[in-house]
C-alpha positions as MATLAB code, in Angstrom:
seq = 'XXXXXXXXXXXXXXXXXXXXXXXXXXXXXXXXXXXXXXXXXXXXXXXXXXXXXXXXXXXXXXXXXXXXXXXXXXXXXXXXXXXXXXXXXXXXXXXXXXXXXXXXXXXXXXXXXXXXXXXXXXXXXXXXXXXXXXXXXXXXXXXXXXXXXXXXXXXXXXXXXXXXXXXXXXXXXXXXXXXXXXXXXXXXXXXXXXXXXXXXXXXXXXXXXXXXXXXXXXXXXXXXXXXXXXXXXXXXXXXXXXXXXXXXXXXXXXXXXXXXXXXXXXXXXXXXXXXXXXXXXXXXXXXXXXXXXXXXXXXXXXXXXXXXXXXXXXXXXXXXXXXXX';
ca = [
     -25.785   11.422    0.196;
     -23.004    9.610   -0.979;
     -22.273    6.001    1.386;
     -19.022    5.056   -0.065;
     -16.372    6.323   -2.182;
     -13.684    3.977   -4.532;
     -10.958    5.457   -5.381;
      -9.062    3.890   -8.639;
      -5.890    5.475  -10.245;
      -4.847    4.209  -13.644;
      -1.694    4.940  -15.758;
      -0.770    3.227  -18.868;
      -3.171   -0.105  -18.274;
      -5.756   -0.155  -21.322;
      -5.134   -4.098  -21.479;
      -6.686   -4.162  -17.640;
      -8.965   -1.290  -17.355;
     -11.843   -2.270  -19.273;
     -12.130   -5.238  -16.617;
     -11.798   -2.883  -13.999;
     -14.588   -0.770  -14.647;
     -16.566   -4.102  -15.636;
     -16.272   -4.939  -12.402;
     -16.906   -1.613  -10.676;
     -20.013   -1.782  -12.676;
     -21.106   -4.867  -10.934;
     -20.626   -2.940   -7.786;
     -22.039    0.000   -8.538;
     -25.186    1.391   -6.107;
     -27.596    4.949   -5.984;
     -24.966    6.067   -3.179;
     -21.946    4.692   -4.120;
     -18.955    7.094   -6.582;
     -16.189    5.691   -8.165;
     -13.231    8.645   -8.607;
     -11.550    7.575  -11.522;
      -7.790    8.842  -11.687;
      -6.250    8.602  -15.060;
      -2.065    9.597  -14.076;
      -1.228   10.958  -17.219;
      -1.713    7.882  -19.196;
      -0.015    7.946  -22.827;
      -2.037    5.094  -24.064;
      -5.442    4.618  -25.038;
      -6.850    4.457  -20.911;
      -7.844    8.702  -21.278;
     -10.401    7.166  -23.811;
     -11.344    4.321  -21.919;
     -12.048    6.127  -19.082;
     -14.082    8.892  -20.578;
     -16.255    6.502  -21.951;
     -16.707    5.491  -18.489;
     -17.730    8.450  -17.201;
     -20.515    8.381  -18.751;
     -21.639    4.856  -18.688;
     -20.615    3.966  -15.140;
     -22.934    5.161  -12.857;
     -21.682    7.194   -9.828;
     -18.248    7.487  -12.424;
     -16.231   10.866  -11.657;
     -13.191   11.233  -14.387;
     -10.220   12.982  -12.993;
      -7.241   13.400  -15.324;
      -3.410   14.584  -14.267;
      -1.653   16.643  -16.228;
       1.435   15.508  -15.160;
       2.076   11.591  -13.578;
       2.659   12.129  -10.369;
       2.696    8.667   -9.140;
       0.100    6.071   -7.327;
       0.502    7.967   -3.785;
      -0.486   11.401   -5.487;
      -3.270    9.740   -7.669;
      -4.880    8.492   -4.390;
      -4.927   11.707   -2.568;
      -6.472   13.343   -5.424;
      -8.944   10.911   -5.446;
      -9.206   11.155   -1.415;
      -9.678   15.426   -2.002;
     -12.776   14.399   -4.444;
     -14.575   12.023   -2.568;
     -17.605   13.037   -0.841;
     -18.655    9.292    1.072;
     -19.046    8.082    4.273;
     -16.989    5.383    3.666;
     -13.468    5.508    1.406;
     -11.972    2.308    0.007;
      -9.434    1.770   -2.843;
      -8.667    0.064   -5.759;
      -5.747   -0.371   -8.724;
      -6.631    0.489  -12.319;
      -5.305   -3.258  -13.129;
      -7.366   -5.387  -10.760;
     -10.892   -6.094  -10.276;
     -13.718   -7.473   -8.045;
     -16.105   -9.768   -7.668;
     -19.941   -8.893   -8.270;
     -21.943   -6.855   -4.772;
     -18.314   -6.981   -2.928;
     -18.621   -3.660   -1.916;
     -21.957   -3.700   -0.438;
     -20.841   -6.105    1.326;
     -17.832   -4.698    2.331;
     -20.271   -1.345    3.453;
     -22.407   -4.191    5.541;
     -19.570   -4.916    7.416;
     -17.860   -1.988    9.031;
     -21.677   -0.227    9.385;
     -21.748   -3.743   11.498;
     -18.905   -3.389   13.472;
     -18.980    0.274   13.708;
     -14.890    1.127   13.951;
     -12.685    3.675   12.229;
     -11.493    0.881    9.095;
     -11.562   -3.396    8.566;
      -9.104   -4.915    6.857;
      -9.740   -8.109    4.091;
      -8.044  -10.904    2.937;
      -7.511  -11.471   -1.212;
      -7.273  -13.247   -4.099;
      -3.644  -12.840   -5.701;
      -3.744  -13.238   -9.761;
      -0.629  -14.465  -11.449;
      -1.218  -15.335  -14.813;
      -3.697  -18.259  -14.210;
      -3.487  -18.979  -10.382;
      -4.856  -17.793   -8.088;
      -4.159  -17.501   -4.286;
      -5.769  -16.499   -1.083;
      -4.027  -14.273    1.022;
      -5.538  -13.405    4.525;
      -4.633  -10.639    6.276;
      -2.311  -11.631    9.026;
      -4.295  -11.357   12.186;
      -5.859  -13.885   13.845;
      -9.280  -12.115   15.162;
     -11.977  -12.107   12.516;
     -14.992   -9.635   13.038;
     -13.593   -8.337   16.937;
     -13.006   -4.602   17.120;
      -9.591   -4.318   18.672;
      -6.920   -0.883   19.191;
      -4.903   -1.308   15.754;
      -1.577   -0.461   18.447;
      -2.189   -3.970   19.284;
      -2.042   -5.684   15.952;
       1.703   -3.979   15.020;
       3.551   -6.675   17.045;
       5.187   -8.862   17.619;
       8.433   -7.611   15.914;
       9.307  -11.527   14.767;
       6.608  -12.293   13.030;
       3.789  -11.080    9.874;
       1.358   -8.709   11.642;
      -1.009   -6.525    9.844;
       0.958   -3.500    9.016;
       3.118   -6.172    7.116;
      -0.158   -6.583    4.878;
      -0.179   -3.131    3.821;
      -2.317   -3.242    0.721;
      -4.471   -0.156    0.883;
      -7.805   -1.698   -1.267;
      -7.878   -4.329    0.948;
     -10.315   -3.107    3.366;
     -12.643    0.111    4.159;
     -12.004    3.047    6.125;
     -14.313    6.001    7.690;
     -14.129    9.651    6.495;
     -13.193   10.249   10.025;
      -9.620    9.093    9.555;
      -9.639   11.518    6.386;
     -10.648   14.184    8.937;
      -7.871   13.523   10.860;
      -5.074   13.397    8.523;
      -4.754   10.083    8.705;
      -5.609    8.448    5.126;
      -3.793   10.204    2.730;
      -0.371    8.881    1.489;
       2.782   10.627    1.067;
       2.572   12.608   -1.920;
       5.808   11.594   -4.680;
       6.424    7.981   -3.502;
       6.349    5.938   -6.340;
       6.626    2.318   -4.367;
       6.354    1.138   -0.692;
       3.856    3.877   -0.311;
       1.641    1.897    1.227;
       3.974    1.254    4.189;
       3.945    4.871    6.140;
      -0.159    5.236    5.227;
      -0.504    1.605    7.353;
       1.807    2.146    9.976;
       0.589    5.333   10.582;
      -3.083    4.177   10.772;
      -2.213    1.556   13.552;
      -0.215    3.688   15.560;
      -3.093    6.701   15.494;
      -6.492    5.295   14.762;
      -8.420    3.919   17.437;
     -10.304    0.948   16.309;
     -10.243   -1.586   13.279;
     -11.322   -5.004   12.866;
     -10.642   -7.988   10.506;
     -12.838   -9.574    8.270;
     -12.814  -12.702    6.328;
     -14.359  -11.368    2.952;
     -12.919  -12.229   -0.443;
     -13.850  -10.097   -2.977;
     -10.784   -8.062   -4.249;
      -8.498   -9.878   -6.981;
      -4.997   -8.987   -7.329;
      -3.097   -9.154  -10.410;
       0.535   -9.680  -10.049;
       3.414   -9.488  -12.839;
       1.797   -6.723  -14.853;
       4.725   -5.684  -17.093;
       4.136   -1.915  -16.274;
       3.942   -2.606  -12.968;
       6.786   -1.120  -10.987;
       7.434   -4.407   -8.506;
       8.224   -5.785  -12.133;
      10.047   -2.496  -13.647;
      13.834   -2.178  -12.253;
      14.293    1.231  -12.367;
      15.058    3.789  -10.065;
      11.366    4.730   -8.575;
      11.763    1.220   -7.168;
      13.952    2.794   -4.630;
      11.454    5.027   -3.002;
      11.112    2.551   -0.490;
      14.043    4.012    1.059;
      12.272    6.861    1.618;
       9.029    4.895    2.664;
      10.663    3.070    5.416;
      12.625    6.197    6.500;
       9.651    7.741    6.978;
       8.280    4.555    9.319;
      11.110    5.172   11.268;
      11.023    8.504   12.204;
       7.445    8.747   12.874;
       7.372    5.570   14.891;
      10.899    6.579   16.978;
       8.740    9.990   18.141;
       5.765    7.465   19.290;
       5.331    7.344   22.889;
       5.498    3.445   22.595;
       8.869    3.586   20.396;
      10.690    1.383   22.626;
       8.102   -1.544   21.842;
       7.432   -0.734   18.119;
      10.796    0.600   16.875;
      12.292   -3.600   16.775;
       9.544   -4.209   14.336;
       9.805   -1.605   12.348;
      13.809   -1.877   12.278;
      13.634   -5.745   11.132;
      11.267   -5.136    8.882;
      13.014   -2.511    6.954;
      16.243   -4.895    7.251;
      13.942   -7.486    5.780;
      12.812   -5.534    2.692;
      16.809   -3.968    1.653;
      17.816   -7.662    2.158;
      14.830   -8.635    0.017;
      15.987   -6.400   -2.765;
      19.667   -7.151   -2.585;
      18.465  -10.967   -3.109;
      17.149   -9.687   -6.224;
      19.688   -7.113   -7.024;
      20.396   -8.742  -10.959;
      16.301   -7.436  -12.170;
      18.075   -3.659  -11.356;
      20.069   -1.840  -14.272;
      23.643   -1.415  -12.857;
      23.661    2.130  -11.720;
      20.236    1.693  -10.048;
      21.764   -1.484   -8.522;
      24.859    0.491   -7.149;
      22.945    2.986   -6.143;
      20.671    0.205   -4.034;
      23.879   -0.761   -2.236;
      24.947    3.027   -1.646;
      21.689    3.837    0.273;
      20.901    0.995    1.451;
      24.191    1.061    3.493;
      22.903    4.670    4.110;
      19.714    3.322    5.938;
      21.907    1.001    8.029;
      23.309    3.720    9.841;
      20.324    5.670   10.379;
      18.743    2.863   12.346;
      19.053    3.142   16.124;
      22.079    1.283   16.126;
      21.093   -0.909   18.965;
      18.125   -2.096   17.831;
      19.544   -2.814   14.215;
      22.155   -5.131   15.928;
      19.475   -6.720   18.122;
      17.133   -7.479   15.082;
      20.413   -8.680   12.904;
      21.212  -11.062   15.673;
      17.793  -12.674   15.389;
      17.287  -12.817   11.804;
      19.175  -16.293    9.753;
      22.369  -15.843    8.911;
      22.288  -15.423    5.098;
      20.463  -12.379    5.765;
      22.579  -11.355    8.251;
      25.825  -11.467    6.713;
      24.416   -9.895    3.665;
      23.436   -6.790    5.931;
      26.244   -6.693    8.172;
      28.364   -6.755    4.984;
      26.197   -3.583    3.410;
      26.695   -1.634    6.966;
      30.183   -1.258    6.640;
      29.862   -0.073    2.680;
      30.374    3.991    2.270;
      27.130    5.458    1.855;
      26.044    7.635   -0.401;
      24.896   11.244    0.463;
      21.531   11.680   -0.576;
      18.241    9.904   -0.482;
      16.437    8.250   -3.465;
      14.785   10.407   -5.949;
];
């Protein structure tokens, strides 16, 4: 019987990979699989990982013919998996040596539907901790209760998917795969969703996942138009949490935190190439207006006022018609 299944897409990352699977070998255990997702990789990764196939143990190669982007390479890798257990991980990062038994120890422990774990963020050579942002460590709790409050960093605001562990049970009830196509912010529905629907979850304090940031080919460092998607990420957050039957309580922080992320971009509007940025601005403005209009004025009102002005000033720009591609 398979205990616990990783799931690790890779596109285009032969400078990272090898380290990657170094480390999944580390890691590796009788009952453990690692679902290998090459995207349609143009570089040398297709070789890298079929050499891994058959030197990792537990290794199971799955290639795309077509990219389809990190949301789709996860839920292929969620359709293959065959473990108790389900956790992630990104073809460019690594881990530390026995973190996923660990890991395994820990929600067998605490017995809930997933647990959430702080990291180590890589950036060239320093490195930071990052703990999840909930205050609780090793208490089972309703994840409805960690969303709020809508004013400050809760843990759907740490929405990193391979930093925890999570129960086939969630699989079994729809609730772990990702929306197929987004190509950024996909992340966000996936842990909103989660808290809203699952019924338990806990936070640990167990380092063993190491982020690397500023990957070239990475798209938070690519300015391009997939870096949109988040438009439709947070449109998605919106609807589905406006039909919740606690709406009235969650809908302020999912309103100011979609306000904080277009204001985020527009602060770094210069990194997009000037039709992307234009079209930024267009939707962007779009979004605006598709907020309940009562809460976006409520959660303007609270936020500084460089932020403020520089949404207020978007919400009366023409929008486009459309969404992002």
């Amino acid at each position: 019987m398979v205990k616990l299944s990783v799931i690790v897409p890779f596109y285009n990352v032969q400078q990272y990979a090898p380290d990657t699977l170094k480390s999944l070998r580390a890691n590796a255990r009788e009952d453990f699989e690692f679902i290998l997702v090459d995207d349609c990789s143009r570089d040398e990764t297709p070789d890298i990982l079929a050499r891994a196939e058959r030197e990792l143990p537990g290794a199971v190669h799955v290639r795309h013919e077509q990219n389809g982007g990190l949301a789709t390479a996860r839920n292929t890798g969620i359709d293959k998996a065959r473990g108790e257990y389900l956790t992630f991980l990104d073809g460019d990062d690594w881990l530390a040596p026995g973190y996923y038994p660990q890991l395994l120890a820990a929600i067998e422990e605490l017995g809930c539907d997933f647990v959430r774990t702080d990291h180590v963020q890589c950036t060239a050579r320093a490195r930071t901790i990052h703990r999840v942002p909930h205050g609780r460590r090793g208490v089972v709790m309703n994840p409805r209760e960690a969303i709020l409050p809508a004013d400050r960093s809760t843990s759907v605001d740490y929405a990193y998917a391979w930093a925890g562990i999570y129960h086939r049970r969630l699989v079994d009830r729809g609730l772990l795969h990702f929306t197929d196509g987004l190509r950024t912010a996909e992340d966000r529905p996936w842990i909103w969703k989660l808290h809203r629907e699952a019924e338990s979850f806990a936070t640990v304090g167990l380092l063993g996942v190491y982020y690397r940031r500023g990957v070239a080919s990475s798209l938070t460092q690519i300015g391009d138009v997939r870096q949109l998607d988040f438009i439709r990420a947070f449109d998605q957050v919106i609807e589905e949490t406006a039909q919740d039957r606690d709406a009235d309580k969650l809908l302020p922080k999912a309103v100011r935190t979609y306000c904080a992320i277009i204001s985020h971009h527009l602060g770094s509007i210069e990194r997009f190439e000037p039709p992307v940025a234009r079209k930024l601005k267009s939707l962007s403005a779009g979004a605006l207006r598709r907020m309940p209009q009562d809460i976006l004025d409520e959660a303007l009102d609270s936020m500084d006022v460089q932020r403020a002005t520089r949404l207020r000033r978007l919400r009366r720009r023409p929008a486009a018609t459309g969404v992002a591609a």
